[in-house]
C-alpha positions as CSV (number, residue, x, y, z in Angstrom):
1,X,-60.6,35.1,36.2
2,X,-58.8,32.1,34.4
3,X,-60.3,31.3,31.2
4,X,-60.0,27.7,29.7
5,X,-57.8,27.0,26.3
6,X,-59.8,25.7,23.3
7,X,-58.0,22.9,22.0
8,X,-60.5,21.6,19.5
9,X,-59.6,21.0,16.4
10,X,-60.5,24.7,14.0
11,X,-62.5,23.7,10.7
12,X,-60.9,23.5,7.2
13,X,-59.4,21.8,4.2
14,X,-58.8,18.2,5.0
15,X,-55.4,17.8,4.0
16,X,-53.8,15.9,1.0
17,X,-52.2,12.5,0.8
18,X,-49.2,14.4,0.5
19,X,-49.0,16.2,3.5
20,X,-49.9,13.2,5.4
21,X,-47.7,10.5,4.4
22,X,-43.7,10.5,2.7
23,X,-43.5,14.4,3.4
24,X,-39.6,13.7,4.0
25,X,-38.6,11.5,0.7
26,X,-37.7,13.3,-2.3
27,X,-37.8,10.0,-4.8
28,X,-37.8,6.3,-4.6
29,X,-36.2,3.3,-6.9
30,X,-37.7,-0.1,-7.6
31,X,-34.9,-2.6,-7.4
32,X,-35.2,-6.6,-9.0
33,X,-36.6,-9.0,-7.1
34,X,-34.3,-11.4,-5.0
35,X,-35.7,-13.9,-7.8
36,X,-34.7,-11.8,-10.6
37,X,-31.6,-11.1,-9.7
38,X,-30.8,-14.8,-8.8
39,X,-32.4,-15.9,-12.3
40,X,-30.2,-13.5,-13.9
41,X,-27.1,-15.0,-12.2
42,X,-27.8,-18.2,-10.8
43,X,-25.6,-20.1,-8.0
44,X,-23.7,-22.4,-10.5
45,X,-23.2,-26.6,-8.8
46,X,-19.9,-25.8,-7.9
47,X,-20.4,-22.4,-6.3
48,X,-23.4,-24.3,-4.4
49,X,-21.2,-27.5,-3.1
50,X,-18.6,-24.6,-1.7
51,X,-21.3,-23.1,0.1
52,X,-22.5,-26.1,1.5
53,X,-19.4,-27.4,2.0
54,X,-18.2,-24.4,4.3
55,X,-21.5,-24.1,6.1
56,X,-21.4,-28.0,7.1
57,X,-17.4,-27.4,8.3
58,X,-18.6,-24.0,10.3
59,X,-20.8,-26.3,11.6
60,X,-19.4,-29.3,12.8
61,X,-16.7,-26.8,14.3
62,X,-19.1,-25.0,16.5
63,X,-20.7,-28.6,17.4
64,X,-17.3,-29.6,18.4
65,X,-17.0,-33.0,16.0
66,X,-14.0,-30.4,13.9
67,X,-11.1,-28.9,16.7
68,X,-9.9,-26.7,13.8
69,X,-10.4,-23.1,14.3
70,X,-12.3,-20.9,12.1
71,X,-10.5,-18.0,10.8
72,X,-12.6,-15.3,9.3
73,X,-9.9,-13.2,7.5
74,X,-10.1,-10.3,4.8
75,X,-10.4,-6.7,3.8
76,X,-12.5,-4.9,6.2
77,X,-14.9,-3.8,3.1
78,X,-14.6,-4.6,-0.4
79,X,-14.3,-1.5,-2.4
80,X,-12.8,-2.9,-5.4
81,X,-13.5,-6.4,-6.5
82,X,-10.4,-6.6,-8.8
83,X,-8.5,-6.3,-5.7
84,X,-11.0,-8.7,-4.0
85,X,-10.3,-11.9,-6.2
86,X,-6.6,-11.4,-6.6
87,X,-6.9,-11.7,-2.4
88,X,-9.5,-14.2,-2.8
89,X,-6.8,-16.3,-4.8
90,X,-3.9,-16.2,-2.7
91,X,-6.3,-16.9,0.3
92,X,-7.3,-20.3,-1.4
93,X,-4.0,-21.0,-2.1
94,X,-3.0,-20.8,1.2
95,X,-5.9,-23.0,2.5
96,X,-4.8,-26.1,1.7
97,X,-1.5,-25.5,3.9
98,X,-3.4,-25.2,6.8
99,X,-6.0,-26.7,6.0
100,X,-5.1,-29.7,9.2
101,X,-5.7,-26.2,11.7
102,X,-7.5,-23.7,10.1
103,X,-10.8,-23.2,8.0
104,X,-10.1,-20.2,6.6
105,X,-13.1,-17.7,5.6
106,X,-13.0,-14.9,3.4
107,X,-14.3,-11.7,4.9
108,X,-16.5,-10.5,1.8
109,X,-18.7,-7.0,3.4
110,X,-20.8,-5.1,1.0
111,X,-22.1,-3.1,4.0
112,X,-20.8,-0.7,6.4
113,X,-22.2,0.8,9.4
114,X,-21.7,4.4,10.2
115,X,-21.4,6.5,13.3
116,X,-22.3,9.6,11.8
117,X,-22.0,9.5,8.0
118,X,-19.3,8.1,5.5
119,X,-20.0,5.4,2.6
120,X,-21.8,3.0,3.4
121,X,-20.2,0.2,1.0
122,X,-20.2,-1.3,-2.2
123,X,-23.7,-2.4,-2.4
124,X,-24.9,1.0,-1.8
125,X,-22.5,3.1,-3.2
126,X,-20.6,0.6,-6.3
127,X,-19.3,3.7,-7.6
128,X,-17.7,5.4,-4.5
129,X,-19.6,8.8,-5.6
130,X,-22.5,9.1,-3.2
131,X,-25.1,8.1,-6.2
132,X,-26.7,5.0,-4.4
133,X,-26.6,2.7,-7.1
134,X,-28.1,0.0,-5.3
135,X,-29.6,-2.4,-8.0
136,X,-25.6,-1.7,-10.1
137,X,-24.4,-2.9,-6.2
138,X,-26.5,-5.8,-5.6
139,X,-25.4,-7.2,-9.1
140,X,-21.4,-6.6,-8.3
141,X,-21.7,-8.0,-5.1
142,X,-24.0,-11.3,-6.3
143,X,-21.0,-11.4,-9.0
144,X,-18.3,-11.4,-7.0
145,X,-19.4,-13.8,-4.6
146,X,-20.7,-16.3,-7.2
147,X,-16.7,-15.8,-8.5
148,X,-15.2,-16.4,-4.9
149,X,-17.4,-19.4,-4.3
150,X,-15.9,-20.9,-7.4
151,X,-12.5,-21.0,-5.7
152,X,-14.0,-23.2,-3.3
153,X,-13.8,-20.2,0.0
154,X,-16.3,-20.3,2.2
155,X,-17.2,-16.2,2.3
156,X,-18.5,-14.8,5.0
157,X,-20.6,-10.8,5.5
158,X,-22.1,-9.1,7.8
159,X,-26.0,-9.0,7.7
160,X,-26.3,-5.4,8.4
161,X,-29.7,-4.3,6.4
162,X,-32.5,-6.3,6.8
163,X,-33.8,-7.3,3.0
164,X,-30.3,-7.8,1.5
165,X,-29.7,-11.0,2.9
166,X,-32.4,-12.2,0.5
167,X,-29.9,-11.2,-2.5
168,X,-27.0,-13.0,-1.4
169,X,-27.4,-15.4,1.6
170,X,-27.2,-18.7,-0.8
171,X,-24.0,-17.7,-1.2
172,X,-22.7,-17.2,2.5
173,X,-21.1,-19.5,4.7
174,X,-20.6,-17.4,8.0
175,X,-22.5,-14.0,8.9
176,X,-22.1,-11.4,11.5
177,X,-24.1,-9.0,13.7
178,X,-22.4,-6.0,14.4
179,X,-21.4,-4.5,17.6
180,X,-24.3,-1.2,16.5
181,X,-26.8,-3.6,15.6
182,X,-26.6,-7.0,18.2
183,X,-29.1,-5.4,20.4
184,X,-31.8,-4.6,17.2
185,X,-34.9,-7.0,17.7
186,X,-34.7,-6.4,14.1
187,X,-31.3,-8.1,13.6
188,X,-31.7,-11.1,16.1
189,X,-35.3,-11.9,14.2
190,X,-33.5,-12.0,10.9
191,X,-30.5,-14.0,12.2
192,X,-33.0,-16.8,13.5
193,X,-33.9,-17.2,10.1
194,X,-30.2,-16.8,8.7
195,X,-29.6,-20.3,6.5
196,X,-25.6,-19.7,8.2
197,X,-24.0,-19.6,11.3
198,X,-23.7,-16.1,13.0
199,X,-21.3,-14.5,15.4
200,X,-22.7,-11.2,17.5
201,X,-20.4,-8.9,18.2
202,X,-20.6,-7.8,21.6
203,X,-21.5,-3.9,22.8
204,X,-19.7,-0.9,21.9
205,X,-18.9,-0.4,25.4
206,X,-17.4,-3.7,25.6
207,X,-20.5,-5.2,27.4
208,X,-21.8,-8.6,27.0
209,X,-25.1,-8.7,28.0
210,X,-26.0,-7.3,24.6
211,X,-24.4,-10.8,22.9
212,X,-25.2,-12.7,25.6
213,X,-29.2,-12.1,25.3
214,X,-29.2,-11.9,21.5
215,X,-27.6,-15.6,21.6
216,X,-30.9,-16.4,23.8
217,X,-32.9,-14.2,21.3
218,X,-31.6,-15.7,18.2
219,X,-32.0,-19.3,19.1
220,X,-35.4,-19.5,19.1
221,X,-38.4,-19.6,16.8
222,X,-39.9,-15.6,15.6
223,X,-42.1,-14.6,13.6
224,X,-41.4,-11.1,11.6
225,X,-42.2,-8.9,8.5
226,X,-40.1,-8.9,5.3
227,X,-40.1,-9.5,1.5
228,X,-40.1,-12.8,0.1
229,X,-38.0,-14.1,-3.3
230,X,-40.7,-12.1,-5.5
231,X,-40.4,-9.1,-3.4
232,X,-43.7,-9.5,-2.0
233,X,-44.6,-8.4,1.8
234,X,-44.6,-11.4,4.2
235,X,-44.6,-12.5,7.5
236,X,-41.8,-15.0,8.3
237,X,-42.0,-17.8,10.7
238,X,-38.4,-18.7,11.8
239,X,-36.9,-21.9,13.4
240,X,-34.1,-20.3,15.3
241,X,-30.4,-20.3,14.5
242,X,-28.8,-23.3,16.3
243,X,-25.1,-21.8,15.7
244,X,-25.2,-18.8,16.9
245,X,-22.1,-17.5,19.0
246,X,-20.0,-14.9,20.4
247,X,-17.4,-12.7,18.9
248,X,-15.4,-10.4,21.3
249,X,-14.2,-7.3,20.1
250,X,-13.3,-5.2,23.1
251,X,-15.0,-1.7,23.5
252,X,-14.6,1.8,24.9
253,X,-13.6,0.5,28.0
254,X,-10.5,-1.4,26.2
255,X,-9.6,-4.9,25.1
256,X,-11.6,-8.2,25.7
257,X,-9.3,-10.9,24.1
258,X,-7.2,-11.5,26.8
259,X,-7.2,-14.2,29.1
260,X,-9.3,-12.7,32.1
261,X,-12.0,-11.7,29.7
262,X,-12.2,-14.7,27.9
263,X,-12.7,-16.5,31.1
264,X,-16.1,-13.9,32.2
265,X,-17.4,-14.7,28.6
266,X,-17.0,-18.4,29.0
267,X,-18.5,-18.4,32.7
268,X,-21.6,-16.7,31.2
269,X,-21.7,-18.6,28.1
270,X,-22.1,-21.8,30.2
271,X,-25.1,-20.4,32.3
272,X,-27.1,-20.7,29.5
273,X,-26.0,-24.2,29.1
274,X,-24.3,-26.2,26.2
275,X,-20.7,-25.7,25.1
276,X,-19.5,-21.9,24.8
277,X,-18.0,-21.2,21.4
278,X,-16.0,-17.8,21.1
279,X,-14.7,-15.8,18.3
280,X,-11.8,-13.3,18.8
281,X,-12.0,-10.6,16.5
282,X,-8.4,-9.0,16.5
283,X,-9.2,-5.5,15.0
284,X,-11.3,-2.6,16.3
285,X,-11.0,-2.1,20.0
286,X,-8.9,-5.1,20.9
287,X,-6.2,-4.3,18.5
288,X,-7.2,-0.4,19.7
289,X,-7.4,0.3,16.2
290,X,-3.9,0.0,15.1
291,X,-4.0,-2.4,12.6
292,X,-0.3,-4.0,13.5
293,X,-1.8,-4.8,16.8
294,X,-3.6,-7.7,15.3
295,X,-1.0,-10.1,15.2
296,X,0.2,-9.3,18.5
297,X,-3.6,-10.2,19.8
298,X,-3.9,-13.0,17.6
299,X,-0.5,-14.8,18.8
300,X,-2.6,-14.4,22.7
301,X,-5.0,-16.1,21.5
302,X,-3.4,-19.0,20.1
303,X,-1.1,-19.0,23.3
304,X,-4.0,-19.3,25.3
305,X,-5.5,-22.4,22.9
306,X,-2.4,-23.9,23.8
307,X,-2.5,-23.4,27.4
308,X,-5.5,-25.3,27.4
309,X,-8.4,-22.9,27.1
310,X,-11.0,-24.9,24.8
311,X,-13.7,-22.1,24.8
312,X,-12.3,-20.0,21.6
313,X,-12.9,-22.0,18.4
314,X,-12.4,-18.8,16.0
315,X,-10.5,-15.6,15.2
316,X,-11.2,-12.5,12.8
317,X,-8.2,-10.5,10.8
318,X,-8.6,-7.6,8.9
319,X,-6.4,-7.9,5.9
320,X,-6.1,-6.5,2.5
321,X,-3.4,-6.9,0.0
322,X,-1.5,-4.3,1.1
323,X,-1.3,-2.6,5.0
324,X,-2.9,0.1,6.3
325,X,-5.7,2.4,4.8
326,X,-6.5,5.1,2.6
327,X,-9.2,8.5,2.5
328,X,-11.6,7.9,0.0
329,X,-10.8,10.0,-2.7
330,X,-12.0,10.1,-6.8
331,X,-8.8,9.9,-8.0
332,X,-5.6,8.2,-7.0
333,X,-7.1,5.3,-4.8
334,X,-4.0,2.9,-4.3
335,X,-4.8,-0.4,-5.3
336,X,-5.6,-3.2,-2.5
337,X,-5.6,-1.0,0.5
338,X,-8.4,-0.2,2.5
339,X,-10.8,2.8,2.5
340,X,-12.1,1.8,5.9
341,X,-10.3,0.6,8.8
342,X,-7.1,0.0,8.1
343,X,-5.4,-3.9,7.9
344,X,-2.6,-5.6,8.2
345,X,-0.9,-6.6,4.6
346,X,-0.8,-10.0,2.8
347,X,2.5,-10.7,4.0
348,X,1.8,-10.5,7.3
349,X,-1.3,-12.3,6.7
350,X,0.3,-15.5,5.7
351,X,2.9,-15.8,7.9
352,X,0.4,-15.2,11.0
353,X,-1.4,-17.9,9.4
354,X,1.0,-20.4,9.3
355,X,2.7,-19.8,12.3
356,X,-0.7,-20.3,13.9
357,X,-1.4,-23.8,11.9
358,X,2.0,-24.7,12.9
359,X,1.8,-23.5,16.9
360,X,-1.3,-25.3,16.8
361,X,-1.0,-28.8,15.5
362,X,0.0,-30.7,18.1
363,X,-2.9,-28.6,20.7
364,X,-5.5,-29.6,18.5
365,X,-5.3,-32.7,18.1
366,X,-5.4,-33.0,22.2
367,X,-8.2,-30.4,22.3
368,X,-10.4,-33.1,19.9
369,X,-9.6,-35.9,21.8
């Protein structure tokens, strides 16, 4: 005879507020406000007219009254922001000479995402020790960029946790969503609130759908919980983000820049209606992560601007002062080299760059008429 399990609950001690909620966390920090820390260092008039100034060129680029491209073009992650500005100055330097072409915008990212583990960047490891020193990295980041944005570069980051964005965005010209996060509801409701334009990265795998719908996602209005300038709880009632676009980066399944591909993104870009605008990022899996393969991808590009294709209005280069990339060690980092993925040097940087200005005069100037 089959007896029935007693699955009521047995009497006894009601548990503590301790073994109910937090059981995982061993500590917690309070970090400034988004308003303290801005009060402490303030976006100075000129700093502010270079952000505004790069936001409104991003802008009329994507809107198609500028037939410049935008060039998003840096270190893959600052680690050291000595190394940063000495880049920072011979990329606005530069700027001017191709200025007719090119907007160029400094690649500034505090934040890395990780497959498994491995640092996570400067804003939450300044120190490169695994200590977390978040409120030391939110001030070293707010510096630099308030330093950058005196040189008159429009900076660009990638908005990869949710609250920091609230630290540094006034500050920002150009932001991305990364291939890991483009499908987070998370990260399309924050990028419809985003005060810049954004690129999303499309899947992993190579897919587009993930891009594709968070462009549909991101334009429109949301409504979402965050913290406010005071670091208070709030729900947040967005607009949507009217320059939003794609930024192809190939995947597991290979490349995506090439000419075929380009084509399939532009076909379902213009399903949704409106003018497709595509980025070509010439790292990661379209440069199969050898870091010399950028220029190679980058000069397809441009030959395919000049054969007439109108859809790609922007590229992205990883570049540091000096090629390749480095382990992450305590002692003995060489200076202006990357400790993440690995990029092509200054010198190649510049001459892709003005080869590209040059290449392009003449197409440009028949693309905007």
């Amino acid at each position: 005879m089959m007896h029935s399990q007693d699955n009521s609950l047995k009497p006894g001690p009601v548990p503590s507020r301790d073994e109910l909620e937090d059981v995982n966390l061993s500590d917690q920090e309070l970090l400034p406000t988004p308003a303290q820390l801005k009060a402490e260092m303030p976006l100075t008039e000129s700093a502010a007219r270079s952000v505004a100034g790069g936001r409104e060129a991003i802008g009329r680029i994507l809107r198609r009254e500028d037939p410049r491209l935008i060039v998003v073009v840096g270190p893959c992650s600052i680690h050291d922001t000595r190394s940063a500005i000495e880049y920072a100055e011979r990329l606005a330097a530069l700027a001017p000479r191709v200025s007719g072409q090119l907007l160029l915008v400094m690649r500034t990212y505090f934040e890395k995402p990780r497959t498994t583990v491995g640092w996570k960047g400067l804003i939450n490891d300044p120190y490169l020790n695994d200590t977390f020193a978040v409120a030391d990295g939110l001030r070293l980041a707010r510096t630099l960029l308030l330093e950058l944005a005196e040189l008159g570069l429009p900076l660009s980051t990638e908005a990869l946790d949710p609250i920091t964005p609230q630290y540094l965005q006034d500050l920002v010209s150009w932001s991305a969503i990364g291939a890991r996060t483009a499908e987070s509801q998370t990260h399309r409701e924050m990028a419809s609130g985003l005060s810049s334009a954004v690129g999303f990265k499309n899947g992993t795998d190579g897919s587009l759908d993930v891009a594709i719908n968070a462009l549909q996602s991101v334009a429109c209005p949301h409504r979402f919980l965050g913290i406010d300038q005071n670091g208070q709880v709030a729900v947040f009632h967005t607009r949507g983000n009217p320059l939003a676009h794609v930024v192809l980066r190939g995947g597991s399944a290979g490349p995506n820049y090439e000419q075929d591909a380009v084509e399939t993104c532009e076909q379902a870009l213009k399903k949704l209606g409106g003018t497709p605008n595509i980025m070509i990022d010439c790292s990661h899996a379209n440069s199969r992560k050898q870091h010399e393969r950028q220029l190679l991808v980058a000069g397809d590009v441009i030959g395919q601007i000049e054969a007439g294709n109108s859809s790609i209005i922007g590229l992205m280069i990883e570049s540091h002062l000096e090629p390749g990339n480095q382990p992450l060690v305590q002692e003995g980092l060489r200076y202006g080299v990357s400790i993440t993925d690995a990029c092509i040097g200054w010198d190649d940087t510049e001459r892709l760059l003005l080869e590209a200005a040059d290449r392009l005069s003449r197409v440009l100037k028949c693309r905007a008429a």
